[in-house]
C-alpha positions as CSV (number, residue, x, y, z in Angstrom):
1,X,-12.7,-19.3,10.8
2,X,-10.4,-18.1,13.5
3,X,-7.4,-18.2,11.2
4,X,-9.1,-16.3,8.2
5,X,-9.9,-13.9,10.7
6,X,-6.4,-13.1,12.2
7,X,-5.4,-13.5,8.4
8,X,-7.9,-10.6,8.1
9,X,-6.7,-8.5,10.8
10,X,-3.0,-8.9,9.5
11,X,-3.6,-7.9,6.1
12,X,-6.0,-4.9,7.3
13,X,-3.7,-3.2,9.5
14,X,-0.7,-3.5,6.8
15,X,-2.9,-1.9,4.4
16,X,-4.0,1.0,6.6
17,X,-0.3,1.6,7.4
18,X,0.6,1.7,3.9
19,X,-2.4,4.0,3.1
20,X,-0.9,6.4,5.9
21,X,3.0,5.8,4.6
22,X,1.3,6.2,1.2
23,X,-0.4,9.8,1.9
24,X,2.4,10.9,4.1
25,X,4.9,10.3,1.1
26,X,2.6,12.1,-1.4
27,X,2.1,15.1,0.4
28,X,5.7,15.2,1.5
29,X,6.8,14.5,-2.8
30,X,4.8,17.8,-3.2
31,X,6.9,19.8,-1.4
32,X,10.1,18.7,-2.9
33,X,12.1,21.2,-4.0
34,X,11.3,19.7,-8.3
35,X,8.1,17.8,-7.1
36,X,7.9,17.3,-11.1
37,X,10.9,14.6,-10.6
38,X,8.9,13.0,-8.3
39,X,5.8,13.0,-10.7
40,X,5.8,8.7,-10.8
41,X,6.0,8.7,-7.0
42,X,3.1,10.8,-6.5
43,X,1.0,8.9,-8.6
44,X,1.9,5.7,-7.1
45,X,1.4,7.3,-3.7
46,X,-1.9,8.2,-4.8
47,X,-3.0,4.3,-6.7
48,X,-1.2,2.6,-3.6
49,X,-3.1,4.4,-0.7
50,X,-6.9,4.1,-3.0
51,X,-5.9,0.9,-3.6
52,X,-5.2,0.0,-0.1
53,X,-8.2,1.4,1.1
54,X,-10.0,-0.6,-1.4
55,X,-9.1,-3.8,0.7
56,X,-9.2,-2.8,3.5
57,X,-13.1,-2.4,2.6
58,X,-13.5,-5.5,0.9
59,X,-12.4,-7.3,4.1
60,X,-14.1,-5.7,6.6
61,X,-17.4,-6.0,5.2
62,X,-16.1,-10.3,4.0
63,X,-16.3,-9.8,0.7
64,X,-16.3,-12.7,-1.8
65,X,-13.6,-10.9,-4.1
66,X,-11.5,-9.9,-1.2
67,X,-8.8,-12.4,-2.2
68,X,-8.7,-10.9,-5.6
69,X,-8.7,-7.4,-4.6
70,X,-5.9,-8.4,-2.3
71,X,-4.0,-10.0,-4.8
72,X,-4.3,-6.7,-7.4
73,X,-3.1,-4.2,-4.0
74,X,-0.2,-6.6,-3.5
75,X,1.1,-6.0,-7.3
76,X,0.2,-2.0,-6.9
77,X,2.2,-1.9,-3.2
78,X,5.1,-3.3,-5.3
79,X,4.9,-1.1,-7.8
80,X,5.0,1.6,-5.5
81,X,7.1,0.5,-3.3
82,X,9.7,-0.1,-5.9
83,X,9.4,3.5,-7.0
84,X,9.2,4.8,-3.8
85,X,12.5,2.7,-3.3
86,X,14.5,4.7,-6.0
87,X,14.5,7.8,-3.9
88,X,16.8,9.1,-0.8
89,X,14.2,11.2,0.8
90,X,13.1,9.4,4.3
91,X,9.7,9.7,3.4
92,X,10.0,7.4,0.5
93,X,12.1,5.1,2.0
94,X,9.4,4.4,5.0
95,X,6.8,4.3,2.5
96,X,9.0,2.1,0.3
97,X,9.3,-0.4,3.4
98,X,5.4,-0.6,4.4
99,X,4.4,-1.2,0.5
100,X,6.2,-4.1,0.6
101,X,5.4,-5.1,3.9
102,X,1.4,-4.8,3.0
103,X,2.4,-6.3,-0.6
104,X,3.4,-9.3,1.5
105,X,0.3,-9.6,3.9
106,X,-2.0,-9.1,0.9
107,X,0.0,-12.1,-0.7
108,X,-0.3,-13.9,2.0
109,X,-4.1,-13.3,2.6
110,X,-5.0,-14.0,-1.0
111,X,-3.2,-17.4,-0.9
């Protein structure tokens, strides 16, 4: 129980640093000079961080489709972080790094 625990804790604090990176990259694509460009970006921001903060519930409170819901935020943190990745602007490129660090703990949680 120990190790689904730290497993837990892992996967929980990538997912609320994604959720910040995700919201800090969203609010930062709306200020863009053509935010409109950056229309895919937002979204993703916006799917990433719910989604994120989605499992990070689902663990906390042990629930039995945690697994699952960890295995649907790691496909959205790619996503994301693939878009994000496309971009110049720091702000993506952070946000870029943490989706795919949190896509990686959610893999590994869920397996």
């Amino acid at each position: 129980m120990c190790f689904v625990k730290s497993l837990y804790e892992e996967c929980i604090e990538a997912c609320r640093e994604c959720l910040e990176a995700c919201n800090h990259c969203f609010d930062k694509c709306l200020m863009e000079e053509d935010a409109g460009m950056m229309a895919e970006c937002i979204r993703l921001d916006r799917e990433c961080a719910e989604m994120c903060g989605f499992a990070v519930q689902a663990m906390t409170r042990n629930s039995p489709y945690a697994e699952d819901i960890c295995k649907l935020c790691a496909k959205v943190c790619e996503a994301c972080g693939n878009e994000c990745s496309l971009h110049k602007h720091d702000h993506c490129q952070l946000c870029a790094e943490s989706c795919f660090k949190c896509a990686e703990a959610c893999r590994k949680m869920a397996s």
